[in-house]
VMD Tcl script that builds the backbone (N, CA, C; Angstrom):
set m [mol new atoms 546]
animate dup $m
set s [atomselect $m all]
$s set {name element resname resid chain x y z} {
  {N N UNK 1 A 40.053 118.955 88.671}
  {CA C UNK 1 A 41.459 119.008 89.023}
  {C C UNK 1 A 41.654 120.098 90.075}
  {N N UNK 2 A 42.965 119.487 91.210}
  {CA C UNK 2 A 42.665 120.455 91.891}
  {C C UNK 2 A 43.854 122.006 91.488}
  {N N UNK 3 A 43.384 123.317 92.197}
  {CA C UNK 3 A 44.597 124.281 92.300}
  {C C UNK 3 A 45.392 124.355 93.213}
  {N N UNK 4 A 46.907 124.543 92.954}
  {CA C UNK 4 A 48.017 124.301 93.488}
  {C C UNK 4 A 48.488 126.192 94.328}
  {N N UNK 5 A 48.896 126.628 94.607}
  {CA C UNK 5 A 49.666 127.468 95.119}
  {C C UNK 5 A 50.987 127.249 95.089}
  {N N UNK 6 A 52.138 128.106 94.840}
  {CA C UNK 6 A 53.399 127.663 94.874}
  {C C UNK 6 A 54.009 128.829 95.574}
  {N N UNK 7 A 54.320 128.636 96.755}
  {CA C UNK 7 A 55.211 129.731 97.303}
  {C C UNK 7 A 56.283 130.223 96.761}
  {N N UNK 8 A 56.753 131.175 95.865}
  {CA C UNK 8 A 58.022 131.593 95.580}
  {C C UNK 8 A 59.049 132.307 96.652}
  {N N UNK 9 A 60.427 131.850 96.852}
  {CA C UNK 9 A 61.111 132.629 97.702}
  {C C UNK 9 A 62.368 132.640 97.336}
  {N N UNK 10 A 63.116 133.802 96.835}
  {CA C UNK 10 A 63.917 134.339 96.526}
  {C C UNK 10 A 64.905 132.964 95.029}
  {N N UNK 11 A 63.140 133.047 94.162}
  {CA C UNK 11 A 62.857 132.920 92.807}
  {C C UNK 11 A 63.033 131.512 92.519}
  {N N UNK 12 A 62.479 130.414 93.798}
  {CA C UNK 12 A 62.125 129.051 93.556}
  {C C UNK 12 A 61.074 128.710 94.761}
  {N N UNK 13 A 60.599 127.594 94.401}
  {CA C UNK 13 A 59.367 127.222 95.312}
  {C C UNK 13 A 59.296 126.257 94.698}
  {N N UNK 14 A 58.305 124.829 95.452}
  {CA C UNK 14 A 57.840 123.493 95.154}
  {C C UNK 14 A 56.825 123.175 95.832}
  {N N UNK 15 A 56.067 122.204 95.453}
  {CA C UNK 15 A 54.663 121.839 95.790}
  {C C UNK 15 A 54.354 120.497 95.059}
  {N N UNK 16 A 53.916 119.612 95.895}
  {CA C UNK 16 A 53.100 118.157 95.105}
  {C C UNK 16 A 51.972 118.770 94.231}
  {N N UNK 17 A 52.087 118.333 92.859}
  {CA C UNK 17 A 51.130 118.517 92.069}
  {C C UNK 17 A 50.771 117.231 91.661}
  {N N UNK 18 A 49.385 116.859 91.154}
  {CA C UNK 18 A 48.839 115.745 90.567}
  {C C UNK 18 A 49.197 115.603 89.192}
  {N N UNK 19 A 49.503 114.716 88.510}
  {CA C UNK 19 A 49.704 114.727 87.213}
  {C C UNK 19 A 48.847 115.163 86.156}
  {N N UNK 20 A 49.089 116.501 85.408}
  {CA C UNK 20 A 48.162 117.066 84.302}
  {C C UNK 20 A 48.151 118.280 83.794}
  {N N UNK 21 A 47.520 119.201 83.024}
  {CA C UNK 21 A 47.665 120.760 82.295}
  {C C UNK 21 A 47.429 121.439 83.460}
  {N N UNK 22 A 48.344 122.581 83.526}
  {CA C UNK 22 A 47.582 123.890 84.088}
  {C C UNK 22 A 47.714 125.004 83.676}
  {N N UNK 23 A 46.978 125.901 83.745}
  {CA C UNK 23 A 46.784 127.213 83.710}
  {C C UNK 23 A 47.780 127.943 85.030}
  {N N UNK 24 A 48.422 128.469 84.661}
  {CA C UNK 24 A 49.445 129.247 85.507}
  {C C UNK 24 A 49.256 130.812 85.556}
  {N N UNK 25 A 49.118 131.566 86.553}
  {CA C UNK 25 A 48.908 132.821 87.030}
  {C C UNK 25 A 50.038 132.952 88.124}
  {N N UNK 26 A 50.066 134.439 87.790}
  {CA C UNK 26 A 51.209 135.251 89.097}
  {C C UNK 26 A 50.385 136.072 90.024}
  {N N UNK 27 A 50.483 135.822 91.361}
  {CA C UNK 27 A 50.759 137.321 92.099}
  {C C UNK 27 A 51.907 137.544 92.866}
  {N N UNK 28 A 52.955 138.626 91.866}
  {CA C UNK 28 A 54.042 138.836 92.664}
  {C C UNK 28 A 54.275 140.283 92.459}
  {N N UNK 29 A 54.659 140.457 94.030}
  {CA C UNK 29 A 54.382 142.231 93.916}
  {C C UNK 29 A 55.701 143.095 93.537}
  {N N UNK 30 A 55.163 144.034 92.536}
  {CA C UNK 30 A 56.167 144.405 91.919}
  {C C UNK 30 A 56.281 144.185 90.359}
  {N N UNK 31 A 55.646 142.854 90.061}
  {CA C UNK 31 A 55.997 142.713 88.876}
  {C C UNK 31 A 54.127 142.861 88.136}
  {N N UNK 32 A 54.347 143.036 86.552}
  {CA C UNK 32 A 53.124 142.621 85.990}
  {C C UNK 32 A 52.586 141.371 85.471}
  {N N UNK 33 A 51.713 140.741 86.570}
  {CA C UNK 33 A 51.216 139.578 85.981}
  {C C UNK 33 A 51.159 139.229 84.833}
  {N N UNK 34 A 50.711 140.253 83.871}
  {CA C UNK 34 A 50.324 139.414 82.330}
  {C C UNK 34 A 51.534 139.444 81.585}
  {N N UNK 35 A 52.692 139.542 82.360}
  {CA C UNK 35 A 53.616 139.172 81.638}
  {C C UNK 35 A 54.519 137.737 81.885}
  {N N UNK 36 A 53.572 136.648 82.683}
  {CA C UNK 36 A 53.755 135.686 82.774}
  {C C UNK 36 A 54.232 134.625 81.846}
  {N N UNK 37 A 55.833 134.279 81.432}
  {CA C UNK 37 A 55.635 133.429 80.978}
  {C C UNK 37 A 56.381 132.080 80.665}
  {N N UNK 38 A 56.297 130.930 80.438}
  {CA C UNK 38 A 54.616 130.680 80.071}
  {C C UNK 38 A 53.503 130.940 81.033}
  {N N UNK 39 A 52.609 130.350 80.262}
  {CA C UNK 39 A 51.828 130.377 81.060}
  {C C UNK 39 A 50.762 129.170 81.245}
  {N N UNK 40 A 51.275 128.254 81.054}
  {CA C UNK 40 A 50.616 126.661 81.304}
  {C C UNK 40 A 51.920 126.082 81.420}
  {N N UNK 41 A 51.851 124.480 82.719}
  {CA C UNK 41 A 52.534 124.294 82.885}
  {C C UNK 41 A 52.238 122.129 83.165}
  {N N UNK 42 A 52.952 121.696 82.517}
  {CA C UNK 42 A 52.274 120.433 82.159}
  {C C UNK 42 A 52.666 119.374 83.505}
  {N N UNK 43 A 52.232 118.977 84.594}
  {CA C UNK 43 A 52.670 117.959 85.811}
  {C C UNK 43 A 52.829 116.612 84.786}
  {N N UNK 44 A 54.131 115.916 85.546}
  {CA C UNK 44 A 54.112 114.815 85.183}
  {C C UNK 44 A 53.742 113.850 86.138}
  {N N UNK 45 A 53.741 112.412 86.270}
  {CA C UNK 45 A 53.994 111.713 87.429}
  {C C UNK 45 A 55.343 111.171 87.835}
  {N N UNK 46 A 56.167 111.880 87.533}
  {CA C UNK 46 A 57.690 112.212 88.302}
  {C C UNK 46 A 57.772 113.902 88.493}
  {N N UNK 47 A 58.684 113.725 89.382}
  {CA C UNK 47 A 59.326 115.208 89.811}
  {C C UNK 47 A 59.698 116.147 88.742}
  {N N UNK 48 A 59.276 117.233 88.249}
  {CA C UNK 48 A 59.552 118.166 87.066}
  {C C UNK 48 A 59.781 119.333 87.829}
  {N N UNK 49 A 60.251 120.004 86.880}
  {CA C UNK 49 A 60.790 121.342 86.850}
  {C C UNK 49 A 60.229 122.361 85.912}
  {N N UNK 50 A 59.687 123.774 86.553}
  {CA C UNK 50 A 59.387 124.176 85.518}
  {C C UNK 50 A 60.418 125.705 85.679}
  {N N UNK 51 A 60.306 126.154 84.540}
  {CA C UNK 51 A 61.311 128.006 84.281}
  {C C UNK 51 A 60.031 128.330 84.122}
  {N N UNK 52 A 59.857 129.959 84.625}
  {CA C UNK 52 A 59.229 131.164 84.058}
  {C C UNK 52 A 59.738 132.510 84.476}
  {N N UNK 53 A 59.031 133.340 83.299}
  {CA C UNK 53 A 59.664 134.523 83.984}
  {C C UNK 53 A 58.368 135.554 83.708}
  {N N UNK 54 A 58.795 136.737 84.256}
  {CA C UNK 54 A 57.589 137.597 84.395}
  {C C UNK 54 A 58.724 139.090 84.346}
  {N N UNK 55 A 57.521 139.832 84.310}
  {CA C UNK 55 A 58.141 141.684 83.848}
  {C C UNK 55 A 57.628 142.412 84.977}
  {N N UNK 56 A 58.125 143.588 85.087}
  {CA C UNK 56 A 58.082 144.407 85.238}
  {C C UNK 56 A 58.070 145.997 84.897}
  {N N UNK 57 A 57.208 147.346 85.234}
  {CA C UNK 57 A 57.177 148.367 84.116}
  {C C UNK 57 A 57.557 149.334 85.104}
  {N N UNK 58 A 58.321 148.771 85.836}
  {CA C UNK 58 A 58.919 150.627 86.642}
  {C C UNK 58 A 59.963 151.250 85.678}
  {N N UNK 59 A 60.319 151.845 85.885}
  {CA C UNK 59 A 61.419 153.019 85.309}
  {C C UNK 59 A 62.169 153.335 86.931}
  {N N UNK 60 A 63.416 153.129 86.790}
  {CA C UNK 60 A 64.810 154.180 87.533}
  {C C UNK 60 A 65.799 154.620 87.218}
  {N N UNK 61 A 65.453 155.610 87.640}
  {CA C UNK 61 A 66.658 156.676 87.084}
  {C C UNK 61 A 67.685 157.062 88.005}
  {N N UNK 62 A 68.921 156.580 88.200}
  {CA C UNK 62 A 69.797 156.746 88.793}
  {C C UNK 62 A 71.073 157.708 88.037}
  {N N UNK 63 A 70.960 159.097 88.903}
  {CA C UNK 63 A 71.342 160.293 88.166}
  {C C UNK 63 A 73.117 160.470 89.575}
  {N N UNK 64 A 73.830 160.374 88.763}
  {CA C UNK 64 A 75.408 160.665 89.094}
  {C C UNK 64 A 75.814 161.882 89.262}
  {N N UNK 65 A 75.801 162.760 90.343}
  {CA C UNK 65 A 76.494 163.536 90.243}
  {C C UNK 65 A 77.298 164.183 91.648}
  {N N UNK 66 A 78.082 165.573 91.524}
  {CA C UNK 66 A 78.964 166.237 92.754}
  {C C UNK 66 A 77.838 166.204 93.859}
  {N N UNK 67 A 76.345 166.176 93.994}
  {CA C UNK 67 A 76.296 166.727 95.271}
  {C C UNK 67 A 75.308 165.839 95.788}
  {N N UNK 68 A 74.787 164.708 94.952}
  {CA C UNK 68 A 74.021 163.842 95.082}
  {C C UNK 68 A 72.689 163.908 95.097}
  {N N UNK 69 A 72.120 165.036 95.014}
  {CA C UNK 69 A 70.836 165.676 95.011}
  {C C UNK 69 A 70.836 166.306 93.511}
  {N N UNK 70 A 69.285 166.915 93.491}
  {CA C UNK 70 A 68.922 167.881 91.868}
  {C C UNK 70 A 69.925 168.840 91.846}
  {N N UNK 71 A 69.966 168.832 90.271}
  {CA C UNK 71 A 71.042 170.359 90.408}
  {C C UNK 71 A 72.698 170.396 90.213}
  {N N UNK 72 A 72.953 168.818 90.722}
  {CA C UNK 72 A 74.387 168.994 90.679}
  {C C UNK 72 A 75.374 168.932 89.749}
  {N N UNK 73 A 76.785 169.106 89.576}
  {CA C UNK 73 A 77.301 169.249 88.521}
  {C C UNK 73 A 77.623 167.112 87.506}
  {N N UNK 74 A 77.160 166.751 86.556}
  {CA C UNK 74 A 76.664 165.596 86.530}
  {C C UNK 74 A 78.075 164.686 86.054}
  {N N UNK 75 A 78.372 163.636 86.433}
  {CA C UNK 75 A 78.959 162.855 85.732}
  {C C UNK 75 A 78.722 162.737 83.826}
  {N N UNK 76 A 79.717 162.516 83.343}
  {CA C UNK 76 A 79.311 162.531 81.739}
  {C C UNK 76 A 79.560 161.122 81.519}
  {N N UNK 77 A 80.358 159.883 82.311}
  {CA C UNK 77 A 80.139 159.301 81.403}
  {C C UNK 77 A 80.598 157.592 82.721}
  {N N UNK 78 A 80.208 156.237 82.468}
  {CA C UNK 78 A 80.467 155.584 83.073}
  {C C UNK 78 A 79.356 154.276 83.141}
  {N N UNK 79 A 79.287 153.376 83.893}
  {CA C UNK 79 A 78.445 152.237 83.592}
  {C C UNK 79 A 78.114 151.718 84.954}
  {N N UNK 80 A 76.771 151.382 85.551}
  {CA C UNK 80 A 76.307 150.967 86.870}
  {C C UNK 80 A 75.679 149.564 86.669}
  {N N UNK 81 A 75.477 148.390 87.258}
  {CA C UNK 81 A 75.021 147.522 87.146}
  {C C UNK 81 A 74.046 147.154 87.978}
  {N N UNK 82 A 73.017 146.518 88.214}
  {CA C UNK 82 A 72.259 145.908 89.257}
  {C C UNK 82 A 72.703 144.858 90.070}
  {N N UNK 83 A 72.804 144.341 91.301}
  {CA C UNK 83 A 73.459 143.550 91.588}
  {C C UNK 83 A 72.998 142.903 92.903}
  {N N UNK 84 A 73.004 142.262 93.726}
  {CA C UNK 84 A 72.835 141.793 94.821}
  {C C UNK 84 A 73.138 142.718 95.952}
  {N N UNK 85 A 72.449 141.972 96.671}
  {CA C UNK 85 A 73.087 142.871 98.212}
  {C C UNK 85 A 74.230 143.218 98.434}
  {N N UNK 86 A 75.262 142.210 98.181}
  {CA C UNK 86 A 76.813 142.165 98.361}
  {C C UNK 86 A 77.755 143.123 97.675}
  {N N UNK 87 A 76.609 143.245 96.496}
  {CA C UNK 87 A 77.667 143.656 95.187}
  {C C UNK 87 A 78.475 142.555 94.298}
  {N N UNK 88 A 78.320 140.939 94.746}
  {CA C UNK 88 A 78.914 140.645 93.902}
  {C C UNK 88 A 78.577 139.606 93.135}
  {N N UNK 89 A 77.043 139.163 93.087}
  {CA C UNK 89 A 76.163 138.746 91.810}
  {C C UNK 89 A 75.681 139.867 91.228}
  {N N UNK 90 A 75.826 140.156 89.779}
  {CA C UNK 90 A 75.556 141.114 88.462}
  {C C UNK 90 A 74.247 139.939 88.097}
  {N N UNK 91 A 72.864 141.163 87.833}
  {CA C UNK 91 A 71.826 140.540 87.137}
  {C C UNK 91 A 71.989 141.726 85.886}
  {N N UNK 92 A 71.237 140.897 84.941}
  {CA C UNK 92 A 72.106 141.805 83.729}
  {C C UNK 92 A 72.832 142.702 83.438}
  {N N UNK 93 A 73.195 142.814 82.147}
  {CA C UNK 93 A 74.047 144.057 81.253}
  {C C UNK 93 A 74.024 145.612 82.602}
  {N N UNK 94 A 75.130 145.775 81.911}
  {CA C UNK 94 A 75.715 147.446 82.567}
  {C C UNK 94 A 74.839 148.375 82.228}
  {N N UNK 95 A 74.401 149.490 82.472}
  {CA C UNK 95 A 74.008 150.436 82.084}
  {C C UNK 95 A 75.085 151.465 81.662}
  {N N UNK 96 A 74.976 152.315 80.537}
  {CA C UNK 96 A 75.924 153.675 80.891}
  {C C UNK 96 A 75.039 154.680 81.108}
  {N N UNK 97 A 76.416 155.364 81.641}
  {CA C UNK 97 A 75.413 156.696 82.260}
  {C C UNK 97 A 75.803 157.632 81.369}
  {N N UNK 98 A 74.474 158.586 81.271}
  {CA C UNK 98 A 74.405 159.810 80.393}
  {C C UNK 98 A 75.106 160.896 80.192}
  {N N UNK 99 A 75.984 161.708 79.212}
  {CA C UNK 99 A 76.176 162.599 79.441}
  {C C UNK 99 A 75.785 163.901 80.531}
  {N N UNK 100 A 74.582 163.417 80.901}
  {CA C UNK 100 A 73.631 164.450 81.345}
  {C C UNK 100 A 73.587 163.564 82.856}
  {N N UNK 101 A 74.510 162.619 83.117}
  {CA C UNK 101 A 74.796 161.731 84.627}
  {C C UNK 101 A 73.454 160.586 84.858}
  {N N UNK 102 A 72.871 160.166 83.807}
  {CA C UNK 102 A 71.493 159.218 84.524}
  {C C UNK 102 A 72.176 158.052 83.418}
  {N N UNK 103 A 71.671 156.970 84.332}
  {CA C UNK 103 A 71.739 155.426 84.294}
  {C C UNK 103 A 70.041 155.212 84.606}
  {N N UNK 104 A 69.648 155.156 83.082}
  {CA C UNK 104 A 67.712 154.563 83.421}
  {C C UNK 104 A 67.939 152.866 82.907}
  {N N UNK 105 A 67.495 152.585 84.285}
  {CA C UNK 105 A 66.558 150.434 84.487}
  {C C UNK 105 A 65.379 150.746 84.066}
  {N N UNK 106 A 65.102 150.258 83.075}
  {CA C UNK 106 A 63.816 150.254 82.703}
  {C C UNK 106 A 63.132 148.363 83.149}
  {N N UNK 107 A 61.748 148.798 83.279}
  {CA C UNK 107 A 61.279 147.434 83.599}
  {C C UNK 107 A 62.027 146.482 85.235}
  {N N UNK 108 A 61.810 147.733 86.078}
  {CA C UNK 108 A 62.033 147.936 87.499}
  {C C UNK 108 A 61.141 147.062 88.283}
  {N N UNK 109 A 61.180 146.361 89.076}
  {CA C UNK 109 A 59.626 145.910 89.793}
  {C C UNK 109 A 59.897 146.854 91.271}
  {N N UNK 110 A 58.369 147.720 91.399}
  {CA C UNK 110 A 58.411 148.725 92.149}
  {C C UNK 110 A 57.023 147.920 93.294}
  {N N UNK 111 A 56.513 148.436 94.215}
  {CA C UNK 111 A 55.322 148.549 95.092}
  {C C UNK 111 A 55.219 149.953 95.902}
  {N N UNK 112 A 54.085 150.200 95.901}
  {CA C UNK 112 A 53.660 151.421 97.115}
  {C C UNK 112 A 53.580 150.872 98.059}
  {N N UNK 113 A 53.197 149.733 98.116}
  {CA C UNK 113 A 52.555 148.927 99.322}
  {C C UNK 113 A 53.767 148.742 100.380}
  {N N UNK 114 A 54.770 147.774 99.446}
  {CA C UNK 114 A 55.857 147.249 100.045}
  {C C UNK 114 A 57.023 147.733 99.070}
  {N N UNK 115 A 57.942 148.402 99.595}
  {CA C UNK 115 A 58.674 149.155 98.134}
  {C C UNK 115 A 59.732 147.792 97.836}
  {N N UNK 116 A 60.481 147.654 96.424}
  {CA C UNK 116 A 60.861 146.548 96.111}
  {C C UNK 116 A 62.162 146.952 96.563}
  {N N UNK 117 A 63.194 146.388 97.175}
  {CA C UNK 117 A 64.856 146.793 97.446}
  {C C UNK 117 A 65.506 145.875 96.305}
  {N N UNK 118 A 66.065 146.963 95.351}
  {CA C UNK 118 A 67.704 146.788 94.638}
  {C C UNK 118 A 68.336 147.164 94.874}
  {N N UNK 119 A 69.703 146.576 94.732}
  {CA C UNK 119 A 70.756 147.240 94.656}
  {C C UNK 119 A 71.747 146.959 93.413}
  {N N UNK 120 A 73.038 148.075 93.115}
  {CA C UNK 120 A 73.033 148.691 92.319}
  {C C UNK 120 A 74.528 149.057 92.401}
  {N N UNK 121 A 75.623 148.468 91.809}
  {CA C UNK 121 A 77.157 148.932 91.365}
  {C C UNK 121 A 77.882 149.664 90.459}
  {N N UNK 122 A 78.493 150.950 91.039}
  {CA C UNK 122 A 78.947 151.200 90.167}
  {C C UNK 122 A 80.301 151.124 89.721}
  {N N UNK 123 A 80.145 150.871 87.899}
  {CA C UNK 123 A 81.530 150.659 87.250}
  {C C UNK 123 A 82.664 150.920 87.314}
  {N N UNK 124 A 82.040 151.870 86.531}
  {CA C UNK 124 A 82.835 153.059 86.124}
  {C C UNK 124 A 82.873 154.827 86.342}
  {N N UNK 125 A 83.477 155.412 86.418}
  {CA C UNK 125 A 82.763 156.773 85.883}
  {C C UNK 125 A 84.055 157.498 85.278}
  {N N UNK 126 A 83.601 159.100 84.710}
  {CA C UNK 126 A 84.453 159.585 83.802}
  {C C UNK 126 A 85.921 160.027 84.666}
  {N N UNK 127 A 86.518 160.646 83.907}
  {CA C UNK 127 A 87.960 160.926 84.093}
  {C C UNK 127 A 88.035 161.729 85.414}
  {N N UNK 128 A 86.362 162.565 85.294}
  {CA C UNK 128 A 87.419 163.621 86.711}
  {C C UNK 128 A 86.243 163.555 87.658}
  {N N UNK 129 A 85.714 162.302 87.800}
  {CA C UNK 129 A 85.245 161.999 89.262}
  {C C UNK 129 A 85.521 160.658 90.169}
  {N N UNK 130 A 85.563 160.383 91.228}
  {CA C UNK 130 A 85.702 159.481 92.116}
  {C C UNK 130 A 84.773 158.305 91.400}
  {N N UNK 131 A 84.757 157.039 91.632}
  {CA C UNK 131 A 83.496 156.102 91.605}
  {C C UNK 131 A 83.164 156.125 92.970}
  {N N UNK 132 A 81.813 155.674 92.843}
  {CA C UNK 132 A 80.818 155.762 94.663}
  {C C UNK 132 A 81.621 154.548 94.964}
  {N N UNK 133 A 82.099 154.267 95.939}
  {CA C UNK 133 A 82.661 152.741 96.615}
  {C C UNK 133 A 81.701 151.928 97.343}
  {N N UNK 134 A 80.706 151.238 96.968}
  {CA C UNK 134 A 80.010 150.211 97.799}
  {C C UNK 134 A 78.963 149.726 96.884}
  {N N UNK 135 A 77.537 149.596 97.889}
  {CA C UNK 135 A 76.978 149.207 96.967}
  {C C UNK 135 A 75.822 150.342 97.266}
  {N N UNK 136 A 74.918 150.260 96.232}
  {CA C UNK 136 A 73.948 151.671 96.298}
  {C C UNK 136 A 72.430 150.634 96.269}
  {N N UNK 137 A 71.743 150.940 97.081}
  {CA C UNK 137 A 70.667 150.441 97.635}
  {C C UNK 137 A 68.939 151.393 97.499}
  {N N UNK 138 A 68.509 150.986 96.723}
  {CA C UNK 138 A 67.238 151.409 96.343}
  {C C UNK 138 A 65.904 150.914 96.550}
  {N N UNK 139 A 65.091 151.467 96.992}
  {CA C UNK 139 A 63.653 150.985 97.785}
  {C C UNK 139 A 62.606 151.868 96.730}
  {N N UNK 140 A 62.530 150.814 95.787}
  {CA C UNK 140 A 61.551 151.395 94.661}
  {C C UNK 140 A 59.680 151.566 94.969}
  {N N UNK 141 A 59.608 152.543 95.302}
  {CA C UNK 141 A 57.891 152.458 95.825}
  {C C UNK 141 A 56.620 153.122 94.587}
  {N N UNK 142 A 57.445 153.575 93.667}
  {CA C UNK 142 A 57.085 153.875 92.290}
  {C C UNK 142 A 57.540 153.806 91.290}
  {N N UNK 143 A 56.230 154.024 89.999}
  {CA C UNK 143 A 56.381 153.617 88.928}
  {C C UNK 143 A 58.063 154.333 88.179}
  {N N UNK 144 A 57.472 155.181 88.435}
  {CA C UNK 144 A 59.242 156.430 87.815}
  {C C UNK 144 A 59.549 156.803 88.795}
  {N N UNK 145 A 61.051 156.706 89.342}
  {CA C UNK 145 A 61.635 157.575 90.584}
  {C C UNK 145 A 63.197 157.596 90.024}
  {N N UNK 146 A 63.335 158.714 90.753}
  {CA C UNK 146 A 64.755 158.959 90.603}
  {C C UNK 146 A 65.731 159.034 91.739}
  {N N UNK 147 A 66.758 158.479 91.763}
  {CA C UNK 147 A 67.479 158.312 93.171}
  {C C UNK 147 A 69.000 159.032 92.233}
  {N N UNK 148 A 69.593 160.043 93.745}
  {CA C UNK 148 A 70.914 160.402 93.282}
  {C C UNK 148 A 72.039 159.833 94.069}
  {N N UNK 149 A 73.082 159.935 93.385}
  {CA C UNK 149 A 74.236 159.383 93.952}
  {C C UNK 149 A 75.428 160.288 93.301}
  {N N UNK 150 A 76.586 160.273 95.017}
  {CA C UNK 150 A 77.184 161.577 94.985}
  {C C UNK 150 A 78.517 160.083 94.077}
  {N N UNK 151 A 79.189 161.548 93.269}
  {CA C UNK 151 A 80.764 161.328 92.631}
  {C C UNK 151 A 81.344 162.172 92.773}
  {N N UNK 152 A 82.499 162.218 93.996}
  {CA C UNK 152 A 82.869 162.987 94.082}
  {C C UNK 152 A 83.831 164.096 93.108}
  {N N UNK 153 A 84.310 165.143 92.570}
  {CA C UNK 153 A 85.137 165.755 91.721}
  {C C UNK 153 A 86.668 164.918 91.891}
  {N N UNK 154 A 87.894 164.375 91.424}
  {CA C UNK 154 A 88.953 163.798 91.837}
  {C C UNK 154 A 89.847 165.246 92.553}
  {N N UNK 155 A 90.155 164.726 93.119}
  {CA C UNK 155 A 91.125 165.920 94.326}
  {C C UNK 155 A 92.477 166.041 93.610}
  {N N UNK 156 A 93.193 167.231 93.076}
  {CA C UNK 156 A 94.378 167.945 92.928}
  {C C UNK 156 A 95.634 166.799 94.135}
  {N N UNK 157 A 96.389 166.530 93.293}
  {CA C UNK 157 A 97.251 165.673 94.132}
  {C C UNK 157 A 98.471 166.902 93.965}
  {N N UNK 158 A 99.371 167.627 94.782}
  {CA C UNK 158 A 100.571 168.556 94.622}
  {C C UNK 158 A 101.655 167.118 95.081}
  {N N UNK 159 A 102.353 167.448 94.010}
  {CA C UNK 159 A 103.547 166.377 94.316}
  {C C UNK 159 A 104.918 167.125 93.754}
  {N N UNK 160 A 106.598 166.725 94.809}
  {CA C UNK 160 A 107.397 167.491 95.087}
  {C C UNK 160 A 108.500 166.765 94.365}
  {N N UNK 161 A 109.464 166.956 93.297}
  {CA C UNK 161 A 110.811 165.878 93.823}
  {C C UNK 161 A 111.983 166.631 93.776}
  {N N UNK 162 A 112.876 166.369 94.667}
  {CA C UNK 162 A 114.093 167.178 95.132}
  {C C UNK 162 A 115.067 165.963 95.116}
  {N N UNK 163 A 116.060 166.701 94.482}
  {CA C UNK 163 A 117.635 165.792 95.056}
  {C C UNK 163 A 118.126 164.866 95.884}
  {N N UNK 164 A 117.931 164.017 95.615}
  {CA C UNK 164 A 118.156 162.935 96.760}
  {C C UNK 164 A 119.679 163.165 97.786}
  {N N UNK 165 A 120.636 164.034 97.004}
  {CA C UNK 165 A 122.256 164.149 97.248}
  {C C UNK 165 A 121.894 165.863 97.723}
  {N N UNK 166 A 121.663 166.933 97.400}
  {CA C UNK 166 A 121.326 167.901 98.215}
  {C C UNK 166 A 120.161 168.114 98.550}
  {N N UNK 167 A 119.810 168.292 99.797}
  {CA C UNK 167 A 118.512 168.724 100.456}
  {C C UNK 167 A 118.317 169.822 99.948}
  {N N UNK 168 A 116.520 169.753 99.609}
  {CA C UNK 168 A 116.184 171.392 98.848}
  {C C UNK 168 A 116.587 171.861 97.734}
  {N N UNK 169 A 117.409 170.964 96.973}
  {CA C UNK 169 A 117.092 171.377 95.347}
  {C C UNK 169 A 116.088 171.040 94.454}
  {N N UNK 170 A 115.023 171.586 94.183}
  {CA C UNK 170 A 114.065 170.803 93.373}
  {C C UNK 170 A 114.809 170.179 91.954}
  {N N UNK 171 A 113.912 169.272 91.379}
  {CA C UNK 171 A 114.509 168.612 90.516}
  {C C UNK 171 A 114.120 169.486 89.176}
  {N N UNK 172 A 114.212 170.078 88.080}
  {CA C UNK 172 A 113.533 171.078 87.041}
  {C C UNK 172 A 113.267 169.624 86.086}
  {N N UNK 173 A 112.346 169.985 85.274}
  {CA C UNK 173 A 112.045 168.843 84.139}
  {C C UNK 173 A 111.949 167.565 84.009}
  {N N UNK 174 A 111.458 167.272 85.199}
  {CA C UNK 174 A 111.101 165.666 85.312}
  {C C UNK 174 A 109.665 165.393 85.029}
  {N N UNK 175 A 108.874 164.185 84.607}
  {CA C UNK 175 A 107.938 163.839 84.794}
  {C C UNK 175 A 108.014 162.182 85.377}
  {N N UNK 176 A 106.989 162.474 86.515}
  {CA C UNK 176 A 106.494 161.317 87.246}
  {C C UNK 176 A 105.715 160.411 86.371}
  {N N UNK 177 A 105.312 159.177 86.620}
  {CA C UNK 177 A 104.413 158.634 86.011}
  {C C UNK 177 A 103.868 157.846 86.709}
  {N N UNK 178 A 102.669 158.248 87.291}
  {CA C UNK 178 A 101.895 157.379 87.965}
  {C C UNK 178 A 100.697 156.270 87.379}
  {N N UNK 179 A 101.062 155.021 88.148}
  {CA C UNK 179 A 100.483 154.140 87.264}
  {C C UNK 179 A 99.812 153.318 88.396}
  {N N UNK 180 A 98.182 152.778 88.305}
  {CA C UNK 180 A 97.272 152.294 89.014}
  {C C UNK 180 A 96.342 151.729 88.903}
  {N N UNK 181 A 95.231 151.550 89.397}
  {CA C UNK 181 A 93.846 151.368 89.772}
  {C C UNK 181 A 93.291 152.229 89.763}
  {N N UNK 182 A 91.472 152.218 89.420}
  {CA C UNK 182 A 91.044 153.550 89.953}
  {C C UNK 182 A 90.155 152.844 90.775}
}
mol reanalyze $m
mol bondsrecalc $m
mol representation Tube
mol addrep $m
């Protein structure tokens, strides 16, 4: 019987196969082969379809904080997702982020060779920082890495209200109530 090759590109590929068992192997960079699975895949003599999936063992640590580098003062609390280029296909569940500002992906597909590009949205974050606005873009070239991302502190808003009927009387004992988006 003969062996087939199947080009994968951006997580489908096709090829004439002869009708019969095979033994199925990966090389895809980034991920760990022996976590192929399945891993036999039965041809019919009509057009079939097959699913598999495969792993990966990187670790990333995406650490939140004021200055975007080591050291800084950290986000405590909020949720980042993985996502497409765009930002607006989500591949799995949210992460939250740590008291201590890290959001770890475990089971990352990384390369030295060719580093793997994710990207990466964030949710949420706590009460007294900005969320990053876009999308956050990562070029994984190892097994454990850590990438930072700035949040900014939220900025002091000073707000005034005076008399609408005399100019320059402040108003004593009011409260505003501002209501929004973040």
């Amino acid at each position: 019987m003969a062996d087939y090759n199947v080009q994968i590109t951006e997580g489908a590929g096709s090829a004439p196969m002869k009708k019969g068992n095979y033994s199925v192997t990966a090389m895809a960079n980034g991920y760990e082969a022996t976590t192929l699975s399945p891993s036999t895949y039965t041809a019919a003599d009509t057009e079939g379809t097959g699913a598999f999936t495969i792993s990966a063992n990187g670790v990333l640590t995406i650490v939140f904080n004021e200055t975007g580098a080591a050291g800084g003062t950290p986000v405590i609390s909020g949720s980042v997702v993985m996502t497409d280029a765009t930002g607006a296909t989500q591949y799995g569940s949210p992460v939250n982020i740590s008291a201590t500002g890290e959001a770890v992906f475990n089971n990352v597909p990384y390369s030295s060779e060719t580093p793997y590009v994710l990207h990466f949205v964030q949710l949420a974050t706590d009460d007294g920082h900005n969320l990053f606005d876009g999308v956050i873009t990562v070029n994984l070239s190892s097994e454990n890495q850590t990438e930072y991302v700035v949040n900014s502190p939220i900025a002091t808003q000073n707000i005034t209200l005076a008399d609408a009927n005399y100019s320059g009387l402040p108003v004593a004992g009011a409260t505003l109530v501002f209501t929004g988006e973040q």
